[in-house]
N, C-alpha and C positions, 0 to 999 in steps of 0.2 A: 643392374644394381645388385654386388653380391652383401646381403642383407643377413643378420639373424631373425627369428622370428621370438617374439616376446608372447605366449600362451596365455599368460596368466598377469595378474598386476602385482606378483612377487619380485624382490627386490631382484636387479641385476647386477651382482658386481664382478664387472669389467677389470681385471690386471692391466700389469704393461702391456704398451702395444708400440707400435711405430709402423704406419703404414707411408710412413711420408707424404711430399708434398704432391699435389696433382696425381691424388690416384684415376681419378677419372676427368678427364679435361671438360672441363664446362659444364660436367653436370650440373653442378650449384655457380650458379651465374648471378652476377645483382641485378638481370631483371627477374627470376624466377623466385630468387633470395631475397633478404635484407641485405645478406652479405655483400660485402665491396670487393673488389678485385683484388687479388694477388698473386703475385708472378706469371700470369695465365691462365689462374685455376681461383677456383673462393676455395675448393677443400683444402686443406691443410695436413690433417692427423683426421680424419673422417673412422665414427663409427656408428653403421644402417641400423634401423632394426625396424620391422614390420607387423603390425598387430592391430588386432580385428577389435571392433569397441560391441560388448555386450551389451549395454543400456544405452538409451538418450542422457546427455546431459552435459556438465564440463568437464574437458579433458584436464585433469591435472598429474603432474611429475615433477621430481625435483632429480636434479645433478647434482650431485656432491663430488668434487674432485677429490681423490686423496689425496696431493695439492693443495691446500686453500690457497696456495699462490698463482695456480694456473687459472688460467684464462679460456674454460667453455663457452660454445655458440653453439647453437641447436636452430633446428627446422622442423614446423609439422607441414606434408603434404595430404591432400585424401589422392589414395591410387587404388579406387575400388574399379574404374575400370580398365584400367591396366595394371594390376596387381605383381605380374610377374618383373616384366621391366622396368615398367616405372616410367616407358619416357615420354609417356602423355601425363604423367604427373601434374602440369602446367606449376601455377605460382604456389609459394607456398602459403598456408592457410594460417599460420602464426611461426616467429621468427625472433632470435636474440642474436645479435652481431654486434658486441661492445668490447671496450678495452677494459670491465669490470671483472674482477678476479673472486671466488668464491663461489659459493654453491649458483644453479641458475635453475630456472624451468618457469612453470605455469604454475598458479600455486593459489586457491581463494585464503588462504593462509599463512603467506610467506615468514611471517616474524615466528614461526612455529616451524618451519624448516632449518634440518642442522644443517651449520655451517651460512645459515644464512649474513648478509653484510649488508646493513641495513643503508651504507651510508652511498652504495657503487648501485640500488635498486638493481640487481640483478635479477630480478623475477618479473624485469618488462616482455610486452609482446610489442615488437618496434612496428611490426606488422599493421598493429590499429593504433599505435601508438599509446595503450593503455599499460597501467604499470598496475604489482601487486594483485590484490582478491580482483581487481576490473581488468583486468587481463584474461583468464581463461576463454575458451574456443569453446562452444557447444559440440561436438558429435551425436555420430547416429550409429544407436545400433543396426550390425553387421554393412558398416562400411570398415574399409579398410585404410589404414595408415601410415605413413613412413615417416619415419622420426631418424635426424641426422644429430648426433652428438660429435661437434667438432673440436678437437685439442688445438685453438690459436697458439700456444706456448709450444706448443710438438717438443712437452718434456716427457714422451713416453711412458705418463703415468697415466692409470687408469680412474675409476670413478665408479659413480655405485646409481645405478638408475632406479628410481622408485617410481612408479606408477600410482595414484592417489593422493603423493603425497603427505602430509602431516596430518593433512583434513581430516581424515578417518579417527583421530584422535579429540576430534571437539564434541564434546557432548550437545547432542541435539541439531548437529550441523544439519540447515533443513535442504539448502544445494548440496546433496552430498555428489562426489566425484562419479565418472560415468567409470562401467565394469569395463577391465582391459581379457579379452578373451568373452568367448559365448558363455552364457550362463544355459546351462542342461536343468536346472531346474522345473519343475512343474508344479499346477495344483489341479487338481478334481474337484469334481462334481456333479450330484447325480441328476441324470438327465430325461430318467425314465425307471421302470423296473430291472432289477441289473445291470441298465448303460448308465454308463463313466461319461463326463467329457475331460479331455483332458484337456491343460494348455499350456503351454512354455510360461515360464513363468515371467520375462523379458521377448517379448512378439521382437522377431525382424520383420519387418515388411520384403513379400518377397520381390518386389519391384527394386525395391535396393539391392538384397542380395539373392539374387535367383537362384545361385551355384553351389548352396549348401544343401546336403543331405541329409533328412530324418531319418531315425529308426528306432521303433519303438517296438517290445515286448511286454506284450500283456499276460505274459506268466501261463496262459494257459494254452500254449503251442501257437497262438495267433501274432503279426505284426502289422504294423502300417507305415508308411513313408509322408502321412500327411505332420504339418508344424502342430495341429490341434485338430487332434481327432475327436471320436467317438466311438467307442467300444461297446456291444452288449454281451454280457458273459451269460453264461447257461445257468437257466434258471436250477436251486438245492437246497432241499430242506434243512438243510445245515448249515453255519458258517465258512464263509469262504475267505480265505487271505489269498489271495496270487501278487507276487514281487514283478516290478513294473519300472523297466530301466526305459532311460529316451539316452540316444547316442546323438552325436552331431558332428557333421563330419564338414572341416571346410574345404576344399581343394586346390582355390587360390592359396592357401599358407601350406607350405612343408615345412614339418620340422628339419630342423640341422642335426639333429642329432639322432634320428629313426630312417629319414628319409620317405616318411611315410605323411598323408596331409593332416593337418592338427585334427583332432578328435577332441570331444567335449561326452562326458558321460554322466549320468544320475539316476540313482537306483531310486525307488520309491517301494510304494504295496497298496494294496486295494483290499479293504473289508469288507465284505458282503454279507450281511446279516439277513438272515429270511424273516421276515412279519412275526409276531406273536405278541399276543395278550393274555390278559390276565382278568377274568371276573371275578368280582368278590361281591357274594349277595348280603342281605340282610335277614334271611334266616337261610337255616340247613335244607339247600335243596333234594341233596339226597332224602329228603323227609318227605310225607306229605302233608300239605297244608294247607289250614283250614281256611273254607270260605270265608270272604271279604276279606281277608288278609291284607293289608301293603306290602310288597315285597321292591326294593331296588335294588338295583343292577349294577356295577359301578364297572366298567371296564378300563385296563389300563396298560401303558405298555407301547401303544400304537401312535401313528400321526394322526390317524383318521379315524372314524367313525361310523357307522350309518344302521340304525336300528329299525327294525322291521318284526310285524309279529300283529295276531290280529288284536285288533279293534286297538294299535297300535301306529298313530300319526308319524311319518316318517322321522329319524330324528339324528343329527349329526353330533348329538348332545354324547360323551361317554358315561353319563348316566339316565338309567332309563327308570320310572315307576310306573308299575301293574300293580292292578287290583285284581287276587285270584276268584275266579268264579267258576271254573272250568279246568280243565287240564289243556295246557298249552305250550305253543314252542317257540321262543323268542329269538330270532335271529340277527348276527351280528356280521358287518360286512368290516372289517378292518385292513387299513393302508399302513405301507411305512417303507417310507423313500420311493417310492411307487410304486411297489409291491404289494398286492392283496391277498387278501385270504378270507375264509368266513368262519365260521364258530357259531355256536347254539348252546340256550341253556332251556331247560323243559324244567315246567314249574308243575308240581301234579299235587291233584286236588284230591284232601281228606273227604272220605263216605260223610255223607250228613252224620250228629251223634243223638241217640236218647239221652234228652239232655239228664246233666251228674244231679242224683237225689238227696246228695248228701251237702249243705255248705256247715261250715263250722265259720264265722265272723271273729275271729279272733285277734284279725290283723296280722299275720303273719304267711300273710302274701297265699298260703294253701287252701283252696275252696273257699274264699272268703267272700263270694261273688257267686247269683246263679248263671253257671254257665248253660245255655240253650241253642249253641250253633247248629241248628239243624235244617240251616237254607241258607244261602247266596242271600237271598231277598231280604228286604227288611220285615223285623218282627214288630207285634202287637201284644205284649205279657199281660195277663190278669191273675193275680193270687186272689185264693179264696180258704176261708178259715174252715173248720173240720163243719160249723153250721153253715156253711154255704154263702156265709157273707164277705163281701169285694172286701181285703185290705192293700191290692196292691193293683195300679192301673196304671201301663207307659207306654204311650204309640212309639213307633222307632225305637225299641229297646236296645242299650246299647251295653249289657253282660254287664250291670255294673251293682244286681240290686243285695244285698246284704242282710234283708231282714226286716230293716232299720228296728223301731224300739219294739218287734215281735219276740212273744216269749219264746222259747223252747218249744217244739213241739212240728205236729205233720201238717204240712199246707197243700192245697191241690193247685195247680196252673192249669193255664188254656193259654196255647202259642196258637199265635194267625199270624200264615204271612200275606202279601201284597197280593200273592197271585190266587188265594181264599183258601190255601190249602192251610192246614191247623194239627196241632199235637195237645194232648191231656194228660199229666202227669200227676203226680206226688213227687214232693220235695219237703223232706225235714231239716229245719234249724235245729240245731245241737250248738250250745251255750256251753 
């Protein structure tokens, strides 16, 4: 069978032709065919063409003669295992052999096909004997097909072959048409710390087609010949893009016009971003900072999490709270797309102070309070007036005391913490 090969599901159109009657005696027979005998032969004006189906799904095409008086028949075989010849073809797998003149094919949408004639049903498959959208054939990706467009009128006029049909024009078609030619497409996704997996984005199973060839470049001098790999790139502290083609080579189809077997290519790229985060505390770490403090941690940036540090419960949380007591070093283990890294932030701790002698209560937020951070531990405050008498008594003192309605003047304190250790002071209210 000398055939064209159809690549792609872009429109075919076919000029005049005249191969006349019986180019090939018996190929198309009415038992292989729907076709009926004639003169020896069912072909008439015969024209091949051969092409690979990239998805599952319905075959559809329409015939428009230029002509609307001529009279098309057509034939689908599968000759996925006889590709070249054809003559284990056996029967055909859908078929139109009428005396209906006007566009023809397979079609889940025939009243949307130009040139269509609604009243001759030319978009039967006599083959199941289904007419219209209940006519199409399912295919399988990377099998292979022969489609005969026959001219019954052998008025040497040509016709315009579409693959999909009209279909591709219905909004929300959810049978949409099967792809004519392999689709090179892919998608990614990460599989680990810098490996890819890739995958065709339309699988052939290779039990159907064993005889096609991968080739994939992974941008960084590596390839592979598997359908869906898996790449690992080399791990860099920088962003990576590498450009990432997949080729597909069939061998059963040649082009007619290279001579070389059809090729299917798609570039793509790959971004590899290395891990980092981002801490943001709740005070100036660069400072140091006073005991009992709250300080949180807020980390951000990453997939993952994992905090560590003492007297620090493990914690997947990206925020962490410490209570400074001590000079310490919080550690951060962070993920991102499988990639890790770790990070630390060191929280360091202000000298005890002699606590400030001075408050002024005047409400404007400066020494209005006696401050007496002078331990981690909890305090015990006693004020005492200039004759030695208690005006002021708080277990747990919590930096908050003010004076209250004490005049002006010098007061002595006594701090005790938990652990007995103790400080004696003066502190003057100023009014």
């Amino acid at each position: 069978m000398n055939a064209n090969v159809a690549p792609t599901s872009a429109p075919i159109v076919q000029g005049p032709f005249n191969l006349g009657s019986g180019t090939v005696v018996d190929e198309v027979t009415d038992t292989n065919s729907c076709f009926g005998a004639q003169q020896g032969t069912d072909e008439r004006q015969p024209k091949w063409y051969k092409f690979i189906a990239g998805s599952n799904g319905p075959l559809n095409f329409s015939i428009r003669p230029a002509d609307l008086n001529d009279d098309y028949d057509w034939a689908v075989w599968d000759i996925t295992t006889d590709p070249t010849t054809c003559a284990m073809k056996g029967n055909a797998l859908a078929c139109n052999w009428s005396g209906a003149r006007g566009s023809t094919g397979l079609s889940l949408c025939p009243s949307l096909e130009p040139g269509y004639n609604q009243g001759s049903n030319t978009f039967d498959n006599t083959t199941t004997g289904l007419t219209g959208a209940n006519a199409p054939i399912q295919v399988q990706a990377g099998r292979i097909y022969a489609l005969l467009v026959d001219n019954f009128s052998m008025s040497s006029l040509g016709f315009t072959l579409t693959f999909g049909g009209a279909c591709g024009t219905v909004p929300g078609q959810a049978n949409s048409p099967a792809l004519i030619g392999l689709d090179a497409k892919f998608i990614q996704a990460r599989a680990g710390c810098n490996t890819v997996q890739f995958n065709k984005r339309n699988p052939v199973d290779p039990a159907v087609q064993p005889f096609l060839t991968y080739l994939w470049t992974f941008g960084d001098g590596t390839t592979s010949t598997a359908q869906d790999p898996i790449h690992t790139y080399a791990q860099s502290d920088t962003t990576q893009t590498f450009s990432v083609t997949l080729k597909i080579t069939v061998p059963a189809l040649v082009d007619q016009n290279t001579g070389q077997p059809l090729t299917y290519s798609e570039p793509g790229s790959v971004v590899l971003v290395p891990p980092s985060v981002t801490i943001t505390a709740s005070v100036d770490t660069t400072q140091e900072i006073d005991a009992g403090t709250v300080v949180t941690l807020t980390a951000s940036g990453a997939d993952r999490y994992a905090w560590s540090g003492p007297g620090v419960i493990p914690s997947a949380d990206s925020v962490l709270s410490v209570t400074v007591n001590s000079r310490e070093r919080y550690q951060l283990i962070y993920t991102t797309e499988g990639c890790s890294d770790t990070t630390s932030v060191l929280l360091r701790l202000a000298p005890p102070r002699i606590a400030y002698n001075i408050i002024t209560p005047n409400g404007d937020g400066k020494n209005d309070t006696f401050s007496a951070r002078v331990s981690p531990l909890a305090l015990d405050l006693q004020i005492f007036n200039r004759w030695g008498r208690k005006v002021y008594d708080k277990t747990n003192y919590q930096q908050d005391w003010n004076g209250g309605d004490l005049s002006a003047g010098t007061y002595y304190y006594h701090l005790k913490a938990t652990d007995g250790k103790t400080w004696k002071g003066w502190v003057e209210i100023v009014r």
